[in-house]
N, C-alpha and C positions, 0 to 999 in steps of 0.2 A: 119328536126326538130332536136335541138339540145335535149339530155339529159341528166338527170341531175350527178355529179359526186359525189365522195365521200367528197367530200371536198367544193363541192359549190352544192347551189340547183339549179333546172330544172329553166331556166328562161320560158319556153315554156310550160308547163304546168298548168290550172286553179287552179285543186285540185294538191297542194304539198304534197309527201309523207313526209316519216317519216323524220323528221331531221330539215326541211326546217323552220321549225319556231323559230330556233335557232339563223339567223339571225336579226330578229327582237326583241332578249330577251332585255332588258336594262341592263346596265350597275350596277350591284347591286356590295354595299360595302359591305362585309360583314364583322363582327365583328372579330380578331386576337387576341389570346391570347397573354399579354404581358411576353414572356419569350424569353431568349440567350441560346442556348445550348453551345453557343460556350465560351465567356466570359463575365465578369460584370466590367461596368466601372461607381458605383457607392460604397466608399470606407464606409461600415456602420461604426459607433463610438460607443466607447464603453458608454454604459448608467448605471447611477449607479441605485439602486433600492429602494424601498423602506424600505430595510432592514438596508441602509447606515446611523445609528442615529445621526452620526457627522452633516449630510444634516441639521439636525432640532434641534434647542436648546429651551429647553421649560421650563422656571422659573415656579418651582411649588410653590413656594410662592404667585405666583399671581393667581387671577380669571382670567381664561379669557375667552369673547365670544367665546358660543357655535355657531353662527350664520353661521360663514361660514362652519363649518361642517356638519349641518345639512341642509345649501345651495348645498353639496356635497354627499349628497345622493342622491341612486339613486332610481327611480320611479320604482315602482315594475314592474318584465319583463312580457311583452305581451304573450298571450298565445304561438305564433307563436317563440319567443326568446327561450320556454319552452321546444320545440322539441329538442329534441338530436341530434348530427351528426347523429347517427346510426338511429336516428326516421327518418330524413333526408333522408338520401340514399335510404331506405325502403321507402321511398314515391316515389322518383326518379325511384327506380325497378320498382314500381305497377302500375306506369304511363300508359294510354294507348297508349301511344308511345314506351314506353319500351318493355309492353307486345309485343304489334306486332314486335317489331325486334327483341326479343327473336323466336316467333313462324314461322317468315317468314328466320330466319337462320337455322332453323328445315327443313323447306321446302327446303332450298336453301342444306343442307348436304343432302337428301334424293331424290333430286330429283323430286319434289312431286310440279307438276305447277298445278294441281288441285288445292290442298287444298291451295296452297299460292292467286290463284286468289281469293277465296274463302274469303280470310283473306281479302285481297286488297279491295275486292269490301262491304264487312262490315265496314271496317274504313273507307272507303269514304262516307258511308251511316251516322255512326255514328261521323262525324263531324273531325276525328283522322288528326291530325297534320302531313303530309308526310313529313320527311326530304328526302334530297340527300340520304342516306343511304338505306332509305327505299325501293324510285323507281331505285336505284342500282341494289339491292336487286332481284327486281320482274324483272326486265329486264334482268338480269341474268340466274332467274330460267325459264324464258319464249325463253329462250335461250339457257341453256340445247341440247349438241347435242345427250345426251342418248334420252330425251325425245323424237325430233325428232325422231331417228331414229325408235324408237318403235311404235312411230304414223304411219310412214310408213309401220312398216312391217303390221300394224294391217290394214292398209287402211283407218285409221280416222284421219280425220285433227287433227292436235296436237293443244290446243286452247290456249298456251304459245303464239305459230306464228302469230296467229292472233289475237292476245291482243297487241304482247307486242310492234307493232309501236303504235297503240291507247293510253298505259301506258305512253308513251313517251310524245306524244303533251299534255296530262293532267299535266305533270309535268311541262311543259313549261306555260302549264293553269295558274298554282299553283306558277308561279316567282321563282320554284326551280332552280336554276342554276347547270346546268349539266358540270361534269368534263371528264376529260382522260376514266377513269371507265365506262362513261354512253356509252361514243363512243366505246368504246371495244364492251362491252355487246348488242347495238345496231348492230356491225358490224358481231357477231357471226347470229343475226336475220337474218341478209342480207345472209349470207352465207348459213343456214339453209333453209331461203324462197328460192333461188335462184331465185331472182325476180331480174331485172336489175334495174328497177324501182326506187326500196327503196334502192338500194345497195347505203350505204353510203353518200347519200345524204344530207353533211353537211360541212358547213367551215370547218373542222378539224384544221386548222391554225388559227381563229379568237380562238381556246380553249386553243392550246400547239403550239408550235414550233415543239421540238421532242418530240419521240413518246416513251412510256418504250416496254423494249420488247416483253412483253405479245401483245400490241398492235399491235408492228410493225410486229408480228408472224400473227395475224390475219388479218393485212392489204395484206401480200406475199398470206395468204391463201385465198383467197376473189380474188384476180390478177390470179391466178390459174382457176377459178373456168367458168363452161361454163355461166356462168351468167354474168362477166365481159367480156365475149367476145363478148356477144350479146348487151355489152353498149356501143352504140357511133352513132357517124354518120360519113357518109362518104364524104360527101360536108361541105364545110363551106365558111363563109364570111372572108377572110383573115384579111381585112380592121378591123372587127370587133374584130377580135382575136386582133390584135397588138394593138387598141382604149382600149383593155382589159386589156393588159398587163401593159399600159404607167398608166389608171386611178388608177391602183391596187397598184401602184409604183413598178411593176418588180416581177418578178416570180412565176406569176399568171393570168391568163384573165378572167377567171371566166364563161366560156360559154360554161360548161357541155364538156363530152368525146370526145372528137378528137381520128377517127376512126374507123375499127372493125377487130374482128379476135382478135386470139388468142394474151394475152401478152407475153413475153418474162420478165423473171423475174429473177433479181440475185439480189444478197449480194456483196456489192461493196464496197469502199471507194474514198474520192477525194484525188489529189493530193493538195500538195500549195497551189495553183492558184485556188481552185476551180474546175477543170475540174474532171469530171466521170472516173475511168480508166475502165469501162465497155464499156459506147456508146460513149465517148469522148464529150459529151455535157459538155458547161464551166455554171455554175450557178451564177445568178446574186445577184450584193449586192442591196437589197430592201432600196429604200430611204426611209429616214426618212422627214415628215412635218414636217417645222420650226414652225410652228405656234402650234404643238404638244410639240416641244420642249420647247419654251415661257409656256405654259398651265403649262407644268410639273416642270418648274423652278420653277413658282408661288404656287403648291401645295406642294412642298419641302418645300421651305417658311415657309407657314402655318404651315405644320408636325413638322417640325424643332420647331418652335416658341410656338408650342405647347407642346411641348416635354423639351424643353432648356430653360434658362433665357433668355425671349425674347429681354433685353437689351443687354447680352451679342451676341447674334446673330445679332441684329439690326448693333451692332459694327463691324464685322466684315463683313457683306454685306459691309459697308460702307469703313472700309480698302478696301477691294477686289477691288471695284468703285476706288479708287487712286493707287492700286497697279497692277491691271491688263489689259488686260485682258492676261493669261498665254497658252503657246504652251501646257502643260502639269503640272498635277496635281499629286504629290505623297500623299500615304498615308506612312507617316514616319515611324510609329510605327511598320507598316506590314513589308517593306519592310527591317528594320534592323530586322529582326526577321528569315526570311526565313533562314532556314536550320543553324540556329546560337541559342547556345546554352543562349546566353545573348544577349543581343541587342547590333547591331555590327554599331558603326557611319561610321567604314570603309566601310562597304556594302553600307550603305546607300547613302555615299558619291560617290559608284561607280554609283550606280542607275543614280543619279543627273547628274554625266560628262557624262553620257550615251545619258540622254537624253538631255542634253543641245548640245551635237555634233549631233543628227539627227532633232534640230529643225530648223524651217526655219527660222527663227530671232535668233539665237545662243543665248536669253536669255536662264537664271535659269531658272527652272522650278520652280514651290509652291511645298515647302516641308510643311506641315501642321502634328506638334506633340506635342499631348501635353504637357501643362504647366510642368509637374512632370517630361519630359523627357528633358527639356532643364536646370535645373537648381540643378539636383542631379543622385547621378550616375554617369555612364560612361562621363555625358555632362563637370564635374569639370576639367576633363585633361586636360593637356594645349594645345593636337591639335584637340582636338573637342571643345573647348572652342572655340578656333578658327577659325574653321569649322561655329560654329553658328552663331557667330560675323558675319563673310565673307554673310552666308546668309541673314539674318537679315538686314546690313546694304545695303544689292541689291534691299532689297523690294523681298523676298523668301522665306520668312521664315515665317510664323502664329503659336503661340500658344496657343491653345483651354484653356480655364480658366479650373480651380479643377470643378469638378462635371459633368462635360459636355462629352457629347458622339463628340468623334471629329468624328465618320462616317457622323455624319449631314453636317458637317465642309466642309471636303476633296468630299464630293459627288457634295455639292452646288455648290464648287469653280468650279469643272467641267463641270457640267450643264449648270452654268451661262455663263462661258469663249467657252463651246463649245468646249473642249481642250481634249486629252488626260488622262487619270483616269491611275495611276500606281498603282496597289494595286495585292494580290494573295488572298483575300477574296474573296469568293464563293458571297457574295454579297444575304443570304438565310434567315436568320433570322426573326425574328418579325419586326425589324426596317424596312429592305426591302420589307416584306408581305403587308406593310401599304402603299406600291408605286403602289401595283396591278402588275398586268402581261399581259396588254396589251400595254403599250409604253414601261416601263423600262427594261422588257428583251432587245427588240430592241435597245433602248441605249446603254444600257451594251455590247450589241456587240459588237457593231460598236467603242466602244470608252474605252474600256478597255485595258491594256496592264498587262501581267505578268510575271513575272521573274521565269529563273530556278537557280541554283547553282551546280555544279560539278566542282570535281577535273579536270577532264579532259577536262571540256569545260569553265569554270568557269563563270561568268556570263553571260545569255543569255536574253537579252528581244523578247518575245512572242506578237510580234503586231497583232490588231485587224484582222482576217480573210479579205481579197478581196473578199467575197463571202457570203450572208447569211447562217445562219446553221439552216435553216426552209424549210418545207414538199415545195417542188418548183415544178411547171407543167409549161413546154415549148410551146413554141407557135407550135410546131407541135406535142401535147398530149405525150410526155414524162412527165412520175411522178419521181420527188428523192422523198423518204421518210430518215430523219435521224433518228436514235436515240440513244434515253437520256443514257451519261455514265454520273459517278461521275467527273474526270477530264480527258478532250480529253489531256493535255500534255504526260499522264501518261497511255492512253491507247486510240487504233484507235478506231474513230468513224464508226460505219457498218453504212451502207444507202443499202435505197432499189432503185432499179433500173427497170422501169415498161416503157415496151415500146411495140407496137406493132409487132409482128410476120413479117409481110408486109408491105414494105414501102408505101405512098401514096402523 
C-alpha cells in the first residue's frame, strides 16, 4: 500500500490526514490592492483650483440665479461620514478580529498554545471571522518545538499536536486559502508528531513552485528525521508510476513515497541542462496545456480591457491579427534601459539583430514602445529615426497610445503568438498578481528571455531553462526541492536533493 507524500495525499487511505483537503480547495480570487512599487505610467495634470478667480467672471451689476447654487449643496453628512479617520482606525483596532490577532500574537511571542487554543476555540464559538493570518498564527504556536519538547519531558501530550492538524482541515472548512506559511507551520507539526502519516501530506507544488528558505530548511529537516524513513513502500506498480508522471505532465506521478530507509539529503545545484551535480538525475520541463494557454489569452483580454480603453486595445488585437504571428516579443522600453543611464536605441537595436539571427523564420521580432518613446527624445536622431521607420515599415513595430500601460501590450502579443517574451521585469506587481499563480508562473518560464550587459561579455541573452524550476519527484522516488532567490542571473539557485540511502 502506497503512502501518502509531502506533496501529494495518500490515494490508499479512507480517512485523509492533515493536508489532503487542500486538493480539493477551489480556485478563489481574491481581491489585490491596486499599487506599482516599481513605477507609474499614468502622467497626473496639473489642475487649477478653486482659488483661480481668472476661472470665473461674475458681472455684479446683475441679479443672478441663486438656483444652481443651492442645487450644489451638499445634503448634510450621514452619521457614519461623521466619524473621523482616527474614530475609524479605533474601530478597525476594537474589532473582534483585530482583538484576537493582537492576543493570539501574545501567544504566538510566549509560547503559550494553551491559552491561544483557548482564544481559538471562543471565536469559533463566538461567530469571529478567521483570516489566513489567524490559523497561520495557531498553526504555528501549536507547532512550537519548545512547547513540544516540554510536553515531552513532562510526559503529557502537548495539545498544540493534536489540535493543530484538526486547526488545518477547519480552515479548509472555512474557504481560507492556505499559503507558503501554512505549509511551513504544518511541516514543523509533522516533524514534531513524528508520524509518517501526516508528514506532509500535501501538493506542495499546486501552492509554490519554490520554496523560501525557512521552508526549504524545514523540508531537509523532516528528510532527516526517522519518521521519513518509515514513509514509503517498497513495491510498486511501475506502469502506474510512469501513467502518473505522463497525466501530471512530467515531474511528478503523484502515488505517494517510493521506498524506505533512511534519505540521503544535500544542498545541491543543477547544471545548464538541468541535470543534479549530486545524483546526476536530469529534471524535466513540465508541459504546458494549450487549452490552459487559450483560457489565459482570453482572461488577459478581459484584464486588459478592463484596465485600458478597450477601443484602443480592441485595435491593437486586431493589428497583431495582420501583423503576426511573431518568433519573439520585446518589451522596448525595458530593454533599452538595462544597465543604461538613458534609454539606449543602440541596445535596443542590438536585442532585436539578436533575436532576429536565432529565429527560425529570420523575421523582426515585435518591438512594442510607447507612443512618448517613438516620437520625442532620443527617437528625433537621424539613426534612430531611422531605426523606427526600418521597423515600422516590416510590420515590428507597435506603439501603445498616451495613458496606456504597454505591460498589457507586449504580454498579450506573446501569449497570443505563443512567441518568446524579451523583457528583465520580474513580471511581480499588482498588474501580474491579477493573472494569479497557477498557469502564469508556468508561462513565464517557459517563455521568458533576459538580457545581461558587461563590459567584458557585453550582451548576453538568457533563454528560458530546458528544465522546470519546480519542487520535481522521479519515477524512482527522488525529490529536488528549489528555492526562491530574488534573481537566479545574479546568484545560484540551492535545491534540495532527497534520495534514498539504498537503491531498489
Amino acid at each position: 500500500m502506497l503512502r501518502a507524500t509531502c506533496f501529494t495525499p495518500s490515494l490508499s487511505r479512507a480517512c485523509r490526514p492533515l493536508f489532503v483537503m487542500i486538493l480539493r480547495i477551489p480556485s478563489l480570487h481574491l481581491p489585490h490592492r491596486s499599487f506599482s512599487p516599481f513605477r507609474g505610467y499614468h502622467t497626473s495634470l496639473p489642475v487649477k483650483g478653486s482659488r483661480d478667480r481668472g476661472l470665473f467672471l461674475v458681472d455684479h451689476n446683475r441679479h443672478l440665479c441663486s438656483l444652481p447654487l443651492a442645487a450644489a449643496k451638499q445634503s448634510p453628512p450621514s452619521p457614519s461620514q461623521n466619524l473621523s479617520r482616527k474614530a475609524k482606525k479605533k474601530a478597525i483596532q476594537q474589532s473582534p478580529e483585530a482583538l484576537l490577532k493582537q492576543k493570539l500574537d501574545m501567544c504566538s511571542r510566549n509560547g503559550d498554545a494553551v491559552e491561544a487554543l483557548r482564544l481559538y476555540d471562543e471565536a469559533k464559538r463566538n461567530g469571529v471571522q478567521l483570516s489566513q493570518y489567524h490559523y497561520n498564527v495557531m498553526l504555528y504556536v501549536c507547532s512550537l518545538s519548545e512547547a513540544a519538547a516540554a510536553a515531552a519531558a513532562e510526559s503529557s501530550p502537548n495539545p498544540g499536536l493534536s489540535r493543530g492538524f484538526d486547526i488545518f482541515k477547519e480552515m479548509i472548512v472555512d474557504k481560507v486559502v492556505p499559503n507558503e506559511a501554512t505549509f511551513t507551520n504544518g511541516a514543523r507539526l509533522a516533524v514534531a508528531k513524528d508520524d509518517p502519516e501526516m508528514a506532509f501530506d500535501m501538493r506542495l507544488r499546486d501552492l509554490v513552485r519554490q520554496v523560501t528558505k525557512s521552508t526549504f530548511d524545514t523540508i531537509e529537516e523532516w528528510f532527516k528525521t526517522e519518521a521519513a524513513a518509515k514513509a514509503g513502500a517498497e513495491k510498486w506498480d511501475v506502469k502506474k508510476i510512469k501513467d502518473g508522471v505522463v497525466s501530471g505532465g512530467g515531474g511528478w506521478h503523484g502515488q505517494g513515497w517510493l521506498g524506505t530507509g533512511r534519505w540521503n539529503v544535500t544542498r545541491t545545484e543543477m547544471d545548464e541542462n538541468g541535470v543534479c551535480k549530486c545524483c546526476k538525475e536530469k529534471l524535466v520541463c513540465i508541459d504546458i496545456n494549450p487549452v490552459e494557454t487559450e483560457n489565459f489569452a482570453a482572461s488577459l483580454t478581459r484584464l486588459a480591457c478592463e484596465r485600458e480603453v478597450k477601443s484602443n486595445f480592441n485595435q491593437f488585437q486586431e493589428w497583431l491579427q495582420r501583423h503576426g504571428p511573431f518568433d519573439a516579443v520585446i518589451d522596448g522600453a525595458n530593454m533599452g534601459l538595462v544597465n543604461q543611464r538613458s534609454f539606449s536605441f543602440f541596445q535596443l537595436n542590438n536585442v532585436v539583430q539578436r533575436l532576429q539571427h536565432i529565429s527560425p523564420s529570420k523575421r523582426l521580432p515585435l518591438v512594442i514602445l510607447h507612443k512618448s518613446r517613438v516620437i520625442g527624445g532620443p527617437a528625433t536622431y537621424p539613426k534612430n529615426r531611422a531605426l523606427l521607420e526600418k521597423w515600422k515599415n516590416a510590420g515590428a513595430l507597435y506603439a501603445t497610445p498616451p495613458g496606456s500601460n504597454d505591460d498589457w501590450y507586449w504580454l498579450y502579443a506573446a501569449v497570443s503568438c505563443k512567441c518568446l517574451l524579451v523583457t528583465n521585469d520580474e513580471m511581480r506587481d499588482h498588474l501580474f498578481q491579477l493573472l494569479g499563480n497557477s498557469f502564469f508562473p508556468r508561462w513565464k518560464e517557459k517563455h521568458q528571455v533576459r538580457i545581461s550587459v558587461s563590459r567584458e561579455d557585453g550582451l548576453t541573452l538568457h533563454m528560458p531553462p530546458p528544465y522546470s524550476i519546480v519542487i520535481q519527484e522521479s519515477e524512482d522516488g527522488r525529490w529536488h526541492v528549489p528555492m526562491s532567490v530574488e534573481d537566479d542571473l545574479q546568484t545560484s539557485r540551492q535545491w534540495l536533493c532527497a534520495r534514498r540511502s539504498k537503491a531498489h
